[in-house]
N, C-alpha and C positions, 0 to 999 in steps of 0.2 A: 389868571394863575397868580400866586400868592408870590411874595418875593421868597419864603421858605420852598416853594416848590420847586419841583423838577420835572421835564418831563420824561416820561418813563423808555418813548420810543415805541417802535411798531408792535404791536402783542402779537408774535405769530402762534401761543397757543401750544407753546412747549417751558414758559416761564424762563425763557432765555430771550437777551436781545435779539435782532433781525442779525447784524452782522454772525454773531457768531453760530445762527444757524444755517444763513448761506455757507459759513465754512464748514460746516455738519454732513450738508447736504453734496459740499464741494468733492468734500474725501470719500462721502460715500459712494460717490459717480466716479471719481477713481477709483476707487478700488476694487469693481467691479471685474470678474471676469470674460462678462460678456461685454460687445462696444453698444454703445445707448445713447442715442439723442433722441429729443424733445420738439414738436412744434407747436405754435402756437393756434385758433383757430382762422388764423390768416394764410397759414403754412409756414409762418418764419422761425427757423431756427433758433429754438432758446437753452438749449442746453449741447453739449457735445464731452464725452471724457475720454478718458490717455487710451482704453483702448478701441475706442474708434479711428481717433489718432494715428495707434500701432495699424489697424489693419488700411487705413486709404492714406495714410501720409498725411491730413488736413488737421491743424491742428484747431484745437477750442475759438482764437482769436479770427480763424480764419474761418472757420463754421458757423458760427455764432451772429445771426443777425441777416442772413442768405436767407433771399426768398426758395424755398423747397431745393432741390437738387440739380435744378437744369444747369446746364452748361459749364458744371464743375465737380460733382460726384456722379452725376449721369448722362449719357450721349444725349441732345437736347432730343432730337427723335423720340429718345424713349420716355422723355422727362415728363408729359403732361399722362401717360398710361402707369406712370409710378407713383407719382403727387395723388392721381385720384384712389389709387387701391393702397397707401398710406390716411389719407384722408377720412378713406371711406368708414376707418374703426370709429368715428367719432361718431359714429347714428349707428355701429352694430354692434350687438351684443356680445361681451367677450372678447376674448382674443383672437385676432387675425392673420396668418402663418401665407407668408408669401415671399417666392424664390423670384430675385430678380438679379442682373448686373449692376455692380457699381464700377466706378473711376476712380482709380488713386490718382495723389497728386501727380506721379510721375509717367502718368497715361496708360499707365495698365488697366487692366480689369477683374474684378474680381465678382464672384459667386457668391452671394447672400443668402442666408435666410432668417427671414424676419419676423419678428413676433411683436406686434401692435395691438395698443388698446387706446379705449379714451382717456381722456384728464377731464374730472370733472371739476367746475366750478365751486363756489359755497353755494350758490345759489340749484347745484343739483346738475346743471344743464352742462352740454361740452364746451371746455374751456382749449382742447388741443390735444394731441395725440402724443404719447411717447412711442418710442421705437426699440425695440433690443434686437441686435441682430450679431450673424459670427459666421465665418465663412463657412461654405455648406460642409465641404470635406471634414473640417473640426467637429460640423455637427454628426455627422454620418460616423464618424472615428465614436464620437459619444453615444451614438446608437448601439451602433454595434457592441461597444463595451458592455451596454445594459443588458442588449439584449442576446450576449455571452452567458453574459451573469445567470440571467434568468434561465436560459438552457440548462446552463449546467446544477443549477439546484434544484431542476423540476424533472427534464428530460435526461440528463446524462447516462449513460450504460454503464459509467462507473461512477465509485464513491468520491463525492469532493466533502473537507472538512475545512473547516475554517478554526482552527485554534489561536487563543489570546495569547500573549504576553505570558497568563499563567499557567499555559499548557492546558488548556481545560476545552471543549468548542465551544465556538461562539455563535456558528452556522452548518448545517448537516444538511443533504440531501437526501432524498429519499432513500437511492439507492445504499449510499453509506448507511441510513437507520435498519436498512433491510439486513445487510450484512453484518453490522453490529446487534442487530436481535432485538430491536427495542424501537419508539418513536421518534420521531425527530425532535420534539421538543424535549421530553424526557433529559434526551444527552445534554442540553447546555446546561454550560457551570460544570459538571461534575468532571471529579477527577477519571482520567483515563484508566486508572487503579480499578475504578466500581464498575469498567466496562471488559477492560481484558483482563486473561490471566496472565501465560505465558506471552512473552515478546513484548511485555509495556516499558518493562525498562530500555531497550532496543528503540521503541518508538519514540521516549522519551528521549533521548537520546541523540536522538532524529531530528527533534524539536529545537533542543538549544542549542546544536552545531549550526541549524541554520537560522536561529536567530542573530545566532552573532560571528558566521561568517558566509552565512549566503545559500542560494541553494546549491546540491551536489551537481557535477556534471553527469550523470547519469542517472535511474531510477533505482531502487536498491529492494530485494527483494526479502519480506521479510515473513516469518511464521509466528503466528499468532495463536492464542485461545480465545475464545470469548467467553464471558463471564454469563452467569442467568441461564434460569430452568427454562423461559419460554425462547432460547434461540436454539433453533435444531443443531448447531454444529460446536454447544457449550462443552461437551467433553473429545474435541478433535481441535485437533490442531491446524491453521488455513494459513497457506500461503498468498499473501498481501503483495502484488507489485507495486512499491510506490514512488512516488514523486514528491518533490516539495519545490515550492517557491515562499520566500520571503515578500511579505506585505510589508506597504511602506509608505506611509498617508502622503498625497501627492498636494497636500495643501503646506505642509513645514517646509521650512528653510533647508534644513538640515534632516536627512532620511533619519524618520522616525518609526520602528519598528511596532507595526500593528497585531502582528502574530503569523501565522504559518499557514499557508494553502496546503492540503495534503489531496493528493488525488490518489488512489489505488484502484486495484482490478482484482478479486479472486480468481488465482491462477493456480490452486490447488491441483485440479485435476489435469492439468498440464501436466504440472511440474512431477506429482509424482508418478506421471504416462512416461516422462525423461528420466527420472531414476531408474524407475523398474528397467527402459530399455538401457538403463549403461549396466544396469545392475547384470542385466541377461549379456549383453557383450563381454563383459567380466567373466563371469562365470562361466561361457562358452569358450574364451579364451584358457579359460585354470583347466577345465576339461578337453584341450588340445596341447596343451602343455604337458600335462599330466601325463596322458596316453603316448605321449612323445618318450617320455625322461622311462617311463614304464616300458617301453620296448627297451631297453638300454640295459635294464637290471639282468644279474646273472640270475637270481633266484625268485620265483614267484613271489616269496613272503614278501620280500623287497621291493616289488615292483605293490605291491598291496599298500604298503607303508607309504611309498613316493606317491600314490593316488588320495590318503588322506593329508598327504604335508600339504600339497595344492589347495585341496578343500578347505582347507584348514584357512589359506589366506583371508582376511575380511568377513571370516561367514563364523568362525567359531573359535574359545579358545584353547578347549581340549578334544582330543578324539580319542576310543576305546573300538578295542576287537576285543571281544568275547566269542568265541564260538563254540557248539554244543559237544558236551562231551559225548563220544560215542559208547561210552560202558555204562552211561546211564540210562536208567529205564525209560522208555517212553514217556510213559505216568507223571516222573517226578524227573520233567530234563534241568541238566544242569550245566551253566556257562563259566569255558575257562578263559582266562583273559591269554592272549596270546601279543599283545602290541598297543604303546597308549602311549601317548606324548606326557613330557617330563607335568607332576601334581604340582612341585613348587611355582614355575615360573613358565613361560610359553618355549617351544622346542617342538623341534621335529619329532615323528613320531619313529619311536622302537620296537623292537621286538621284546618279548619279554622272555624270562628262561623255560625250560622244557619239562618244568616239573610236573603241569600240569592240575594244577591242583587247581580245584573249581572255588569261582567267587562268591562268596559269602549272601547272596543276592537273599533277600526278604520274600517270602509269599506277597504276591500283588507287585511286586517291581515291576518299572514301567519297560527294564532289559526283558525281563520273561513274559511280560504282555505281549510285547512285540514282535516275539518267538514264537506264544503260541497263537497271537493272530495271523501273521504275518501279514502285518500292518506297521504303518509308521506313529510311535507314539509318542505324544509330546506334555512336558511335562516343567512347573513352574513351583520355585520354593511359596511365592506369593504373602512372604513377611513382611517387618519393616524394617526388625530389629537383624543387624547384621552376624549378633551371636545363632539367634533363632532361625536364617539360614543356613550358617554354617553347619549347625544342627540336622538340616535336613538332607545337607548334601553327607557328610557324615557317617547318616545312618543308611546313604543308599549307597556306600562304598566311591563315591565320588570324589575327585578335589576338593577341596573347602573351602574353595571361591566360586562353587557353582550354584547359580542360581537357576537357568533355562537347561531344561538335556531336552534332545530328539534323538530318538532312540529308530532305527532303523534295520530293518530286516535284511539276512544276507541269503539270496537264494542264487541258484546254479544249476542248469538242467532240472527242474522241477523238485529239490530238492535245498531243506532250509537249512545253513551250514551255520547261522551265527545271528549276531546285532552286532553295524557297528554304533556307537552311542559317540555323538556331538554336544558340546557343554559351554555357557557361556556364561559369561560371571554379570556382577549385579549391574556392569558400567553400560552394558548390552540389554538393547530391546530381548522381549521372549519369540522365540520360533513361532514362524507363521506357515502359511500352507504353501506358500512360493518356497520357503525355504524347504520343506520337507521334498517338492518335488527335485528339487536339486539336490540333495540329500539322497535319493531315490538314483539317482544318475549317476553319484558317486558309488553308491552300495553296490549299485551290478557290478561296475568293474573290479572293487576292492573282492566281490564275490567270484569273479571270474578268475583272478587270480590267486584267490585261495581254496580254487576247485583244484586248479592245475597244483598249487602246492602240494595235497592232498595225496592227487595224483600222481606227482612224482614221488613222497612221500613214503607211499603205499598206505597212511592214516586215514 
């Protein structure tokens, strides 16, 4: 070597000196989460990191240089049955997975398992065995996590979501793509917008409360559409039970939010099996109420009128009596209004004056349909525009805030004495057929008591 020379030091084949890849190699072995040593093919001890350290007590200085394990990580009995099934990775292929005892420094014992393979030489052949090992329990706890995970995005009976940071999924399971109408893959990335209709702001909603302050203490149950001609339930609306948990990468310092677990359940057909029954405990209560307040009236009209103020609560905004004039022809009958709750503003229902004079009703009115089916008819303005309503309630003699009428028959001893007519304005669902039958409950009695008015009457 020249006096200009130098020499360069050991080539370990990374263009870095030797020292500073031992310290490469030093931090990497720290910083491992698994604990890991090294032997040579003699059995001795050539590596040891902090958490091996953490789980037996023995640190690097005192590991380091020990022939195999006897008499100080393992009871010597067990030491020559441990040394050879460590060993033994050095002539087997792959990796070799074996549950044994060890010894901490402080004479306990602890449960391993172990994952060994060879080290090979340059020369190709076994140069020593490394070791990774971690108490079993940790590993089992790991197990199980994974094998949660995979349950629930393959097998689960409800839907789990996994949404980012940007509210969008990240990961879908089956079931969830089943209930949102679409495939699993399809959904990620896309905004929640191109999947639901109704209840995405609600869900959204959902999302950044628990981003940035946690999940709720209970599940919260929420009503949705779903968007797309190919999912059967795109123009209904589903009741979604769900849940949330905040993700939160378990490898930061500091909890860093990954995005949101959403689990739900379609509980549709639950929930509205529990309306419809409070809806009927309701109503069978208004109709014991009713027939109560109604025995109390001095005059039938009046016990008539207290039977629609009841009906009236929760089901309707307006109510009409009409009933048929008796001087008119059969051929062409005609309805006089006798009792209607106030057109401006919600109020009890009155009587109207004794003049008698018949209502202005159109050929085809859905009142004289229903008179002369004696059937219950139902009936919808079905615009958009709130003038072009008005309009239609208007011309059927109506309030002009009525968008839904059910028009109901009043019969009494086999004989049809009227319509009363129910009306709901545009902020209200349209009449459905549970309401008509309830509607139909009310009518007898309103009818019953406007036989006996009649009656007493002599009209």
């Amino acid at each position: 070597m020249g006096p200009g020379d130098h020499d360069p030091g050991p080539d370990d084949g990374t263009g870095r000196d030797g020292p500073a890849s031992d310290d490469l190699l030093a931090a990497l072995l720290d910083g491992m989460d698994a604990a890991l040593c090294a032997f040579d093919a003699d059995g001795v001890v050539t590596h040891w990191n902090r958490e091996a350290e953490r789980i037996l007590g023995w640190t690097a200085a005192e590991a380091v240089g020990r022939q195999g394990f006897a008499g100080w990580a393992v009871r010597t009995a067990d030491a020559a049955g441990v040394e050879e099934r460590l060993l033994s990775a050095m002539t087997a292929p792959g990796r070799q997975v074996h549950e044994f005892a060890l010894l901490t420094k402080d004479g306990g014992r602890v449960l391993v398992r172990t994952q060994s393979a060879a080290v090979r030489g340059p020369d190709g052949k076994p140069a020593g065995v490394y070791c990774a090992f971690s108490e079993v329990h940790t590993q089992i706890d790991l197990e199980r996590s994974i094998a949660l995970s995979e349950a629930l995005f393959e097998d689960a009976s409800w839907g789990v979501v996994l949404v980012d940071a940007d509210l969008r999924p990240a990961v879908v399971n089956a079931h969830a793509a089943r209930l949102l109408g679409t495939g699993r893959t399809t959904l990620l990335g896309r905004p929640l917008g191109e999947l639901l209709g109704h209840g995405v702001e609600e869900l959204e909603s959902a999302f950044a409360h628990v981003l940035a302050e946690g999940a709720p203490p209970a599940p919260a149950e929420l009503w949705v559409s779903v968007r797309g001609d190919e999912s059967p339930s795109a123009d209904q609306r589903r009741c979604w039970r769900s849940g949330f948990l905040r993700l939160a990468s378990p490898l930061a310092e500091e909890p860093v939010p990954l995005g949101v677990g959403w689990l739900f359940q379609d509980i549709t057909e639950a929930k509205l099996a529990e309306q419809e029954a409070a809806q009927l405990r309701f109503r069978g209560n208004q109709l014991h109420r009713a027939a109560r307040a109604a025995a109390e009236c001095e005059s039938p009209m009046e016990a008539a009128t207290v039977h629609l103020d009841f009906a009236l609560a929760g089901f309707a905004d307006h109510a009409l009596i009409d009933v048929l004039d008796p001087a008119a022809a059969p051929e062409t009958p005609r309805l006089v209004r006798v009792a209607a709750s106030p057109a401006e503003a919600p109020g009890p229902v009155v009587q109207m004056d004794k003049a008698g004079l018949p209502v202005r009703y159109a050929e085809g009115h859905p009142a004289l349909q229903c008179a002369a089916r004696t059937g219950s008819v139902r009936a919808s303005a079905g615009v958009a525009s709130a003038t072009a309503a008005e309009e239609w309630a208007t011309t059927r003699r109506w309030p002009r805030d009525a968008n839904h009428a059910l028009c109901v028959v009043l019969r009494s001893r086999g004989v049809t004495l009227g319509v009363v007519t129910f009306l709901r304005g545009a902020s209200r669902t349209a009449f459905e057929r549970t309401d008509a039958v309830y509607a139909e409950s009310v009518a007898t009695r309103v009818a019953a008591a406007l036989d006996l008015a009649q009656a007493v009457t002599g009209g």
